[in-house]
Structure formats: structure tokens, C-alpha cells
C-alpha positions as CSV (number, residue, x, y, z in Angstrom):
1,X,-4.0,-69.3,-93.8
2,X,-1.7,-71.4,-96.3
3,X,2.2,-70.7,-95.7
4,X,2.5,-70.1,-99.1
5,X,-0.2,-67.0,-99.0
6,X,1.4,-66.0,-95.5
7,X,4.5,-65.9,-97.9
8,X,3.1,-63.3,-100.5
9,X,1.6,-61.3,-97.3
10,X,4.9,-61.1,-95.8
11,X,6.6,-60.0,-98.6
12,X,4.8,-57.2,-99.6
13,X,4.4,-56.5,-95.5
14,X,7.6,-54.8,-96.2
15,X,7.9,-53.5,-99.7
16,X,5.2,-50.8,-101.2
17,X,5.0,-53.1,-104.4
18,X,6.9,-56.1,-105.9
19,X,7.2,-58.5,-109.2
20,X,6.4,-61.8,-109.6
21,X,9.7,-62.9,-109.9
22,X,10.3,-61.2,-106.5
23,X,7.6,-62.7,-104.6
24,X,8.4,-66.2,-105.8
25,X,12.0,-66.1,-106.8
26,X,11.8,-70.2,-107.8
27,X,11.1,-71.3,-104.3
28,X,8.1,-72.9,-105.0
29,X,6.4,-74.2,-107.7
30,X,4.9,-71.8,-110.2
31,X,1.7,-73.2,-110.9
32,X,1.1,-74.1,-107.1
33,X,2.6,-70.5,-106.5
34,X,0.1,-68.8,-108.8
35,X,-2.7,-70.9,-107.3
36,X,-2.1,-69.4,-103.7
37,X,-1.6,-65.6,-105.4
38,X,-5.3,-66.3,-107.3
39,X,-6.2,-66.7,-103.7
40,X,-4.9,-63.4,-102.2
41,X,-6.6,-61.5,-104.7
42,X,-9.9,-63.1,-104.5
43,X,-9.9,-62.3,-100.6
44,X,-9.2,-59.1,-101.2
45,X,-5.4,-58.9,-99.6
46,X,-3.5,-58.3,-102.9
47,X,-4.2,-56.3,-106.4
48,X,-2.2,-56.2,-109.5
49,X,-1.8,-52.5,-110.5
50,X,0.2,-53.3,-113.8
51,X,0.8,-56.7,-115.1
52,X,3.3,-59.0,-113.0
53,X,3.2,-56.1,-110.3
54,X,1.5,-56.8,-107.0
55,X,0.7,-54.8,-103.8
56,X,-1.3,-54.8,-100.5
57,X,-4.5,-53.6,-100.8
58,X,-6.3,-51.9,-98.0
59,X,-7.7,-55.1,-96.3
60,X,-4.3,-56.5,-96.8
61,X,-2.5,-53.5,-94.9
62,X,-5.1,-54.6,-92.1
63,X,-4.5,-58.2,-92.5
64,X,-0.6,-58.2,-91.9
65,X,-0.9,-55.8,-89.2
66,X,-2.8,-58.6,-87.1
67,X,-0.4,-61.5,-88.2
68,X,2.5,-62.4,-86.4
69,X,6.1,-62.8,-89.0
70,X,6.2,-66.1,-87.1
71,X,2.9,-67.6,-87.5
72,X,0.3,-68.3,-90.1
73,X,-2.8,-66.9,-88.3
74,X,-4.2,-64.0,-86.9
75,X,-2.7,-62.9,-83.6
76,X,-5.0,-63.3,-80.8
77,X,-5.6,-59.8,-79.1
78,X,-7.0,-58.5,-76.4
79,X,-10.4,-56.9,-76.7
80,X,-10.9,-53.3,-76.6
81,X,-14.4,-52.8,-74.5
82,X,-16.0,-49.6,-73.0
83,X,-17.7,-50.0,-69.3
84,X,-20.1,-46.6,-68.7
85,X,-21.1,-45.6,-65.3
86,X,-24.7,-44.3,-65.3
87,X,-24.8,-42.0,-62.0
88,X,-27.7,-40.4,-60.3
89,X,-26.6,-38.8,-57.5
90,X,-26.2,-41.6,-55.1
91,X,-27.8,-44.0,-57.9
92,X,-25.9,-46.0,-60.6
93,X,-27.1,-48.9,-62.3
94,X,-25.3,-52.1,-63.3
95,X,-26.2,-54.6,-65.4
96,X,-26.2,-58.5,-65.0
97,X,-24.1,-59.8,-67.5
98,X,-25.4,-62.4,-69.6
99,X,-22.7,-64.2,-71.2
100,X,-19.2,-65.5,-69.6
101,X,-17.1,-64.8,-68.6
102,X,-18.8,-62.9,-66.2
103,X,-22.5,-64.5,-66.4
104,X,-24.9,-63.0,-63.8
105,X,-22.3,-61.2,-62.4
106,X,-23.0,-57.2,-61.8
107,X,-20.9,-54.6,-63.8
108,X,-20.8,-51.3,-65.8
109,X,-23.2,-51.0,-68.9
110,X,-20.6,-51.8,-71.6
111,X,-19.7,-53.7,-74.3
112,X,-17.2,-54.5,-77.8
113,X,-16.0,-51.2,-79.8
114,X,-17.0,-52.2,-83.3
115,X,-13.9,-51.5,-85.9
116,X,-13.9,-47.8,-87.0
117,X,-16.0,-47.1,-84.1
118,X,-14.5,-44.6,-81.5
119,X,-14.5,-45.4,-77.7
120,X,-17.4,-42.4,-77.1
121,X,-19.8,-43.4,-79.9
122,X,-19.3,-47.2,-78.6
123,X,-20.4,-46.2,-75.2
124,X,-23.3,-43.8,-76.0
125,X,-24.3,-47.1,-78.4
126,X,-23.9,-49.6,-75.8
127,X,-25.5,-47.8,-73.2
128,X,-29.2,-47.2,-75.5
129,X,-28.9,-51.1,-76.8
130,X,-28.4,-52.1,-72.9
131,X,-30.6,-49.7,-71.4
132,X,-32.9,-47.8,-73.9
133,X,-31.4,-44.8,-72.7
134,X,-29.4,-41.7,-75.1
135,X,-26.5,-40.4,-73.2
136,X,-25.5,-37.6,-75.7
137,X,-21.4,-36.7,-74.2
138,X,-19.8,-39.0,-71.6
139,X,-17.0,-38.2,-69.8
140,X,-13.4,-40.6,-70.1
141,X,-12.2,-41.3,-66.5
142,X,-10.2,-44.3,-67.1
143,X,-8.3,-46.6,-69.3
144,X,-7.7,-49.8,-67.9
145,X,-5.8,-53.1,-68.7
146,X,-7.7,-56.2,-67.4
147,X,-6.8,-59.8,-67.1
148,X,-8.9,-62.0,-65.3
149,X,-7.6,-65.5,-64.2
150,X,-8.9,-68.7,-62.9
151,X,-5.7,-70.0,-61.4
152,X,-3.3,-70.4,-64.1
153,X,-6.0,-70.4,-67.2
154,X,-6.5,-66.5,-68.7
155,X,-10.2,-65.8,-68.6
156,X,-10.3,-62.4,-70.0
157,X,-7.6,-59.9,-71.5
158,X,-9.1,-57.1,-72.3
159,X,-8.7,-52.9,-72.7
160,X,-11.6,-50.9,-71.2
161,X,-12.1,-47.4,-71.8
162,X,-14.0,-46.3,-68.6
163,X,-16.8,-43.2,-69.2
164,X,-19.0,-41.8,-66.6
165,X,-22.4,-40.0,-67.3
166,X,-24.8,-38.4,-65.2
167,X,-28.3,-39.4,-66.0
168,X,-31.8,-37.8,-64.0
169,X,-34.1,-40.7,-63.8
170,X,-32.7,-43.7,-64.1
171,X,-35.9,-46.2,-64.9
172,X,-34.1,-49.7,-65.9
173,X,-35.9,-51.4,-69.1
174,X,-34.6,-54.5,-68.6
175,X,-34.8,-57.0,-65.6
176,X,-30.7,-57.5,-66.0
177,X,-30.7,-53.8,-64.9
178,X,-30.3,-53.1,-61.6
179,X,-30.3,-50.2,-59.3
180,X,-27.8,-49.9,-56.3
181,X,-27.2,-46.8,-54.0
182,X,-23.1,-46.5,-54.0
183,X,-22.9,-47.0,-50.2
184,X,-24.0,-50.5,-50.7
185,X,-22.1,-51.8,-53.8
186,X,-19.1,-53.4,-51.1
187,X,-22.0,-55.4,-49.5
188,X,-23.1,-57.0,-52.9
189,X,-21.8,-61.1,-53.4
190,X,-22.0,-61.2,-56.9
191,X,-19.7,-58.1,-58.7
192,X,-17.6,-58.8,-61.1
193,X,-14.2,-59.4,-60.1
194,X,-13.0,-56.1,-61.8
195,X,-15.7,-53.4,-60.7
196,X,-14.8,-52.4,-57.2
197,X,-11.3,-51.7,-58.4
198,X,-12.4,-49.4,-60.5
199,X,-15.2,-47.7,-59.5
200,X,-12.6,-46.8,-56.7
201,X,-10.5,-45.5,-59.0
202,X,-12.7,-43.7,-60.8
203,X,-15.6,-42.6,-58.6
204,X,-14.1,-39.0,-57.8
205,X,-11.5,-38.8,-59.6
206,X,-10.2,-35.4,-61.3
207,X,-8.2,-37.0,-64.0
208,X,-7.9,-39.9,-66.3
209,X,-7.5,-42.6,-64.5
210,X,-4.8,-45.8,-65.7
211,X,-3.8,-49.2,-64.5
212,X,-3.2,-52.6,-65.1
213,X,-6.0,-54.6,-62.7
214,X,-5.0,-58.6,-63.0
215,X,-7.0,-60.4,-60.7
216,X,-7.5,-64.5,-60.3
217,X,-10.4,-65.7,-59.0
């Protein structure tokens, strides 16, 4: 993003609406300044609601909420990601993951929450894309902080919301599904690094379960 549009961002970051002459009070150049403001609007960040009076729009509100005051570019975040445990009695399946950072490694069914999405549909949608099957009302256990490291390099930061669902046949669809009676999961070489930790946690738990796991592998 240009400074100059990070300017007109910032500025109405912390005024409901402002003039012209207030968000470019002869510090830079007009026409270069109008230029930039042209800009703002087109994306969507800034409307006029009466001639030489400008505000945030909705996607703007949005916008500066995910820039830093300091820097000209969206802040890196962590991602917010929901692992589902799919239990059958003594039965839960995982899934090989497909993608890094945790390629072929075994782990919950999960996935992204999509913006607007909450935590519970996300699951119930990850868990029929991944597996075919419709879970209809999981249960939260946990809400975890992960960071994953490879000696000093950050692999993964991310926020899992951790639901657990009993299913009565579980028939996998897909050869990255596996099934795995719980009494042999510690035996397993190739978990990802964050599992264990908190199926532990969360395996008989009465309550919501909440840590921050940061591992290095």
C-alpha cells in the first residue's frame, strides 16, 4: 500500500469523518494527494458522504484494523484453524495432511475458518469436505495457541479451536484417512508435532480445555 493512502487510512482510523483540508492539511501535494484519495475509493476503503467529506467505509473499518500505525501493509496474523476429533468408541480417524507444513504427517480432520464463518459451522464444513461425512453439533474441548518451530525459523502460528464428535461408523472416503485405535496413537512415527499434546488434553476432559503448545522440531 502507498504511504500516502496508509495516510488517509490512518487518519480516518481515528476520526468518524474528516475534510479534505484535514486529511491533507498541505503536506503533500494536492494533485498527487487527490490521486492516492481516487484510489481509496475505488478499492472500496473510503466514501464521500457529502462533498469534500470523507469516511471509512465498511471494508475500510476492516482494513485498518489489520494494519499496523507503523507499517504500510497488512499485519501478518496468525491463523485461526479448527482440528475435529471424529471418535468411535476406541476409533478416531486422522487425516494425512497434504500440504506443509505438516505434509504426510497424521492429525485431526481440520482446516482455515473462512471470514464470517463461526468456529462450529467451520468444523462441521471441514469435516464433510475431508471426509464426506455430516456431523450436525460438535462439542468445543479446547482452544489452543500453536507455534511450531524449526530451530529458530517459525513454521506455524496458529489458533485452533479443538471440537470433538462422536460418529457410529466411521468408513474413510479418502486414502489420506486413516483409522487408529487410541491405544496405539503413542506408537505411530509420523503425528504431527502438536497432536499428542492435545489429544491428552482433551481426550476426557470435562471442560474447555486452554494452552499455549510451542514446540520445535
Amino acid at each position: 500500500m502507498h504511504y500516502i493512502q496508509k495516510h488517509i487510512l490512518d487518519k480516518l482510523r481515528k476520526n468518524e469523518t474528516l475534510r479534505y483540508t484535514e486529511l491533507n492539511p498541505g503536506e503533500i501535494e494536492s494533485g498527487h494527494f487527490r490521486y492516492h484519495l481516487s484510489q481509496v475509493i475505488k478499492e472500496g476503503y473510503v466514501t464521500s458522504i457529502e462533498r469534500g467529506m470523507y469516511q471509512l467505509t465498511n471494508t475500510g473499518q476492516h482494513a485498518v484494523d489489520r494494519l499496523s500505525e507503523k507499517g504500510v501493509n497488512l499485519k501478518p496474523m496468525p491463523k485461526v484453524i479448527t482440528y475435529t476429533l471424529l471418535r468411535n468408541g476406541n476409533q478416531i480417524m486422522l487425516q494425512q495432511k497434504q500440504k506443509q507444513p505438516y505434509i504426510n504427517l497424521l492429525n485431526f480432520i481440520g482446516g482455515k475458518v473462512h471470514e464470517s464463518e463461526s468456529t462450529k459451522s467451520a468444523a462441521v464444513r471441514e469435516v464433510e469436505e475431508k471426509t464426506g461425512l455430516v456431523i450436525k453439533n460438535p462439542s468445543l474441548t479446547g482452544i489452543f495457541e500453536i507455534l511450531i518451530h524449526s530451530n529458530s525459523t517459525l513454521l506455524t502460528h496458529a489458533i485452533a479451536y479443538v471440537y470433538i464428535t462422536g460418529i457410529q461408523q466411521i468408513n474413510p472416503n479418502d486414502q489420506s484417512l486413516n483409522i487408529f485405535q487410541i491405544s496405539e496413537l503413542e506408537k505411530l512415527p509420523n503425528l504431527a508435532p502438536d497432536f499428542l499434546v492435545i489429544f491428552n488434553r482433551i481426550k476426557d476432559a470435562k471442560t474447555i480445555q486452554t494452552d499455549i503448545i510451542d514446540i520445535t522440531i
